[in-house]
C-alpha positions as CSV (number, residue, x, y, z in Angstrom):
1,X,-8.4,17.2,20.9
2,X,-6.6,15.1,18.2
3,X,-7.6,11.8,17.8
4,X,-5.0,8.2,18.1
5,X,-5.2,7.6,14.6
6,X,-4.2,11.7,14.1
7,X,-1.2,11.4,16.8
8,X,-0.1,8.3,15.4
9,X,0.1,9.5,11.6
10,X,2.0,13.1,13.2
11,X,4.8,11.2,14.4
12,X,5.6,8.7,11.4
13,X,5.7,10.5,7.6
14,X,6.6,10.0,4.2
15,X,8.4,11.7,1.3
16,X,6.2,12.3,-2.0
17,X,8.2,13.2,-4.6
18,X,7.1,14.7,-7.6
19,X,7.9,14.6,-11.6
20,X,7.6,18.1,-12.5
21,X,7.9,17.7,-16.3
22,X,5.2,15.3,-15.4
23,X,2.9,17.7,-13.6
24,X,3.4,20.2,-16.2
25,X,2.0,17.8,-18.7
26,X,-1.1,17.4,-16.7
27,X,-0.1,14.6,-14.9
28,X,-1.4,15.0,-11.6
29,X,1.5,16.1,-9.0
30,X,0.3,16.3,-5.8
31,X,-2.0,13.8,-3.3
32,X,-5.3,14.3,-3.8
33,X,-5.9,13.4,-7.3
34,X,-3.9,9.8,-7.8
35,X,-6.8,7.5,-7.2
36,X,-8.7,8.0,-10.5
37,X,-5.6,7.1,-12.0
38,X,-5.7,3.8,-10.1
39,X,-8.7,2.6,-12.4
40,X,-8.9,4.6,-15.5
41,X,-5.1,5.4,-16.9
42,X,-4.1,1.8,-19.0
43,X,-0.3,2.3,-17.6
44,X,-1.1,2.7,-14.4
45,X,-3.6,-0.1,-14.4
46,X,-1.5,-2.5,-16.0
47,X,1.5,-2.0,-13.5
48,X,-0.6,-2.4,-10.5
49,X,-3.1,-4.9,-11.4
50,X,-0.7,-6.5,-13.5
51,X,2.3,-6.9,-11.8
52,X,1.5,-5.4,-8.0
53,X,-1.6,-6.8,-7.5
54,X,-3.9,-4.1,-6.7
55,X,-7.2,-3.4,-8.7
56,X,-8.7,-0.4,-8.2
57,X,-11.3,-0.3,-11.7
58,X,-14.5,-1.0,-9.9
59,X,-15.1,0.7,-6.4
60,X,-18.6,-0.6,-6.6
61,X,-17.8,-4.0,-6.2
62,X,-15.3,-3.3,-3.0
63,X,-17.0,-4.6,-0.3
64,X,-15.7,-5.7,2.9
65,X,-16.3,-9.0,4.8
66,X,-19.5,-8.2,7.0
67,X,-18.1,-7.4,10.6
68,X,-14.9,-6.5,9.9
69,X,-14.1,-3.1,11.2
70,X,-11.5,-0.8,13.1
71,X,-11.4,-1.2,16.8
72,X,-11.8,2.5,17.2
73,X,-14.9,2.7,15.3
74,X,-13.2,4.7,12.9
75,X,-14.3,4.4,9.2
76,X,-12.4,1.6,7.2
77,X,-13.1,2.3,3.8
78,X,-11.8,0.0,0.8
79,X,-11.1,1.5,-2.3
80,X,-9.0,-1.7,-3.9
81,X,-8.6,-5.5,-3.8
82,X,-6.1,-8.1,-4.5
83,X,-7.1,-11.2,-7.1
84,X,-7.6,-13.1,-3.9
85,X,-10.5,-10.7,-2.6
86,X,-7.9,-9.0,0.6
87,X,-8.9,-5.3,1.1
88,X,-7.1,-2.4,0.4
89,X,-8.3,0.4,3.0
90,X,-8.4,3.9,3.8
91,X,-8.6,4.4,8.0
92,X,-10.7,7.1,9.2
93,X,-12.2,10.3,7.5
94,X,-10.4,12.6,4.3
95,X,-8.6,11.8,1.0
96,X,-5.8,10.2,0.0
97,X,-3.5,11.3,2.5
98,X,-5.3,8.8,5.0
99,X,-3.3,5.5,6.1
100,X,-4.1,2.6,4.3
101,X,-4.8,-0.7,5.8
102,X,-4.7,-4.3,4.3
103,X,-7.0,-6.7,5.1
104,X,-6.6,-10.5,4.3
105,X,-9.1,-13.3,4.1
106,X,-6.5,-15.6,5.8
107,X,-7.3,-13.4,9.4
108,X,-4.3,-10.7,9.0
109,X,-4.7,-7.0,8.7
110,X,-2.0,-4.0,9.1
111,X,-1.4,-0.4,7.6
112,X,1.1,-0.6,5.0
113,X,1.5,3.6,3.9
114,X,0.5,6.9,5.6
115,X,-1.5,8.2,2.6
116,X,-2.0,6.8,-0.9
117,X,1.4,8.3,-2.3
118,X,3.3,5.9,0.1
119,X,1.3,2.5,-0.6
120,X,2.2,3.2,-4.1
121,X,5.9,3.7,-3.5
122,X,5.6,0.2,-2.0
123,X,3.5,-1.0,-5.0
124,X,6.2,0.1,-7.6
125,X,9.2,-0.6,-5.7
126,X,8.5,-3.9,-4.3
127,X,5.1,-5.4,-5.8
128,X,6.2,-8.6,-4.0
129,X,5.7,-7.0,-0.5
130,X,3.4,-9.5,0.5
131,X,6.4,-12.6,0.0
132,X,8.5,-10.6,2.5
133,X,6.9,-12.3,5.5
134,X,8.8,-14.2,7.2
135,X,12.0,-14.7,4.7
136,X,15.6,-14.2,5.3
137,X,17.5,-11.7,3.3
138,X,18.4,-14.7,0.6
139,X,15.0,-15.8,-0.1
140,X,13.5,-12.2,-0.8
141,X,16.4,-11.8,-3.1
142,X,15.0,-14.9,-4.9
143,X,11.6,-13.5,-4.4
144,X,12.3,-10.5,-6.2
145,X,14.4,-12.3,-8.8
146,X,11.2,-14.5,-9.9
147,X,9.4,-11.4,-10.2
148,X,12.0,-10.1,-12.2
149,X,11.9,-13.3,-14.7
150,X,8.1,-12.9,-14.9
151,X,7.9,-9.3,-15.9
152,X,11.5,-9.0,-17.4
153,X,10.3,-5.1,-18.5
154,X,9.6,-4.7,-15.2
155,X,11.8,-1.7,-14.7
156,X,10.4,0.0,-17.5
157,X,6.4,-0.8,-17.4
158,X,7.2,0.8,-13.3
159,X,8.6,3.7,-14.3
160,X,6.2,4.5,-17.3
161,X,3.7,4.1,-14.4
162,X,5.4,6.1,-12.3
163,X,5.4,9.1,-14.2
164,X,1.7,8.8,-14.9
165,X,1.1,9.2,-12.1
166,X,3.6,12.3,-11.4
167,X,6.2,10.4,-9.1
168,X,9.6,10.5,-10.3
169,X,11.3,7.7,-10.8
170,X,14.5,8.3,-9.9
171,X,13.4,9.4,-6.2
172,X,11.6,6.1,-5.5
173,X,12.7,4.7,-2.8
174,X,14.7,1.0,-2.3
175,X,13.3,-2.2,-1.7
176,X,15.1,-2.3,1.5
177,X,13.8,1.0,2.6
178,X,10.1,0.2,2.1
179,X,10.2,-3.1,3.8
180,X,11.8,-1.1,6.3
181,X,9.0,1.3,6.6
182,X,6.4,-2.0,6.3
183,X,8.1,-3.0,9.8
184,X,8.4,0.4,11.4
185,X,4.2,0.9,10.5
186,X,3.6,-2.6,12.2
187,X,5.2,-2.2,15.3
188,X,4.6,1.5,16.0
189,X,1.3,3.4,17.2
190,X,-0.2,3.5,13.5
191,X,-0.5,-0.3,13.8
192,X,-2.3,0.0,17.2
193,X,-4.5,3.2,16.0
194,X,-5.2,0.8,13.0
195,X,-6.0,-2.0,14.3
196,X,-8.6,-4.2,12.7
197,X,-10.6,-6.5,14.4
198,X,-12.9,-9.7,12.6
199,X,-17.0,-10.4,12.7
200,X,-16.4,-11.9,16.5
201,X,-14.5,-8.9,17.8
202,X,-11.2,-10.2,18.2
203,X,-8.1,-8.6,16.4
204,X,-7.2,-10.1,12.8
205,X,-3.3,-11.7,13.0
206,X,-0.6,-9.2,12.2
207,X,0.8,-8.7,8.5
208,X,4.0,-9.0,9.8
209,X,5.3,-10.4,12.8
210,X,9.1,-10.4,12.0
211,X,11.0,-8.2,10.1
212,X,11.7,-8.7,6.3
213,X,14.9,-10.4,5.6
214,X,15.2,-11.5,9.2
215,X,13.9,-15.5,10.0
């Protein structure tokens, strides 16, 4: 009998494209062998902890808040952090195709990607993902524009990345399309099959409770 969490995950996907000069060059090209990368390769490292926010170098010292757990009882395994100590997650038993689940200190948790491949589509295209709450169209535009001024190579430092990690740049998607898909997994039965709940047993706040770009 499949599980929720299985179910859910059949009926949403994602597209993983890869950079076949790249794979040929030992680059790895398929899921399964990206998150080494996370904390080892200096390109890769410097993009995501540098500019998306996401530090994967010491696994060790990922722990999570005691208590906090999936409502299922599934295993919620963290495998990154943000600078501010939130929780980067894998839900439930297997590799990197799992979804992946943020969990905040402020109370909020919600997946953000169906497998590792996915979260760092978001993490390349739109390292800013966690401004999007709650802005209108304008203001993410202004969003990504300071992030833009901050890191003016930013184009280039995410596509070097990119290729390390056997994605091709040209097939990622657009900001637009991965907020998109950051609404669609917080709404839909992933969200509910995910759900994260705190040390008293209530349910930690939604990541997002509007739409991207919408008041």
């Amino acid at each position: 009998m499949p599980s929720a969490l299985s179910q859910a995950c059949g009926r949403s996907g994602y597209r993983y494209r890869v950079s076949e000069s790249n794979a040929a060059a030992g680059v790895p090209a398929r899921p399964g062998e990206l998150l080494p990368l996370l904390g080892t390769d200096a390109e890769v490292v410097a993009f995501l902890a540098g500019v998306a926010d996401l530090d994967a170098a010491n696994p060790a010292d990922h722990l999570l808040e005691d208590g906090v757990r999936l409502a299922s009882g599934a295993r919620l395994e963290q495998f990154a952090r943000a600078g501010s100590g939130d929780a980067f997650c894998f839900v439930g038993e297997g590799g990197e195709e799992r979804p992946v689940v943020y969990v905040s200190l402020d109370g909020e948790a919600g997946p953000l990607a169906l497998g590792l491949p996915e979260l760092l589509q978001l993490c390349l295209v739109a390292p800013w993902w966690r401004d999007a709450r709650r802005r209108t169209v304008e203001e993410l535009r202004a969003v990504a524009d300071a992030y833009r001024k901050d890191v003016p190579d930013l184009d280039r430092r995410r596509d070097s990345a990119a290729r390390m990690l056997g994605l091709d740049p040209a097939g990622l998607p657009s900001e637009a399309a991965v907020l998109a898909r950051l609404v669609e997994l917080s709404r839909g039965p992933v969200a509910s099959a995910c759900l994260v709940v705190g040390y008293d047993g209530d349910p930690l706040d939604p990541l997002f409770g509007a739409a991207p770009g919408r008041p």
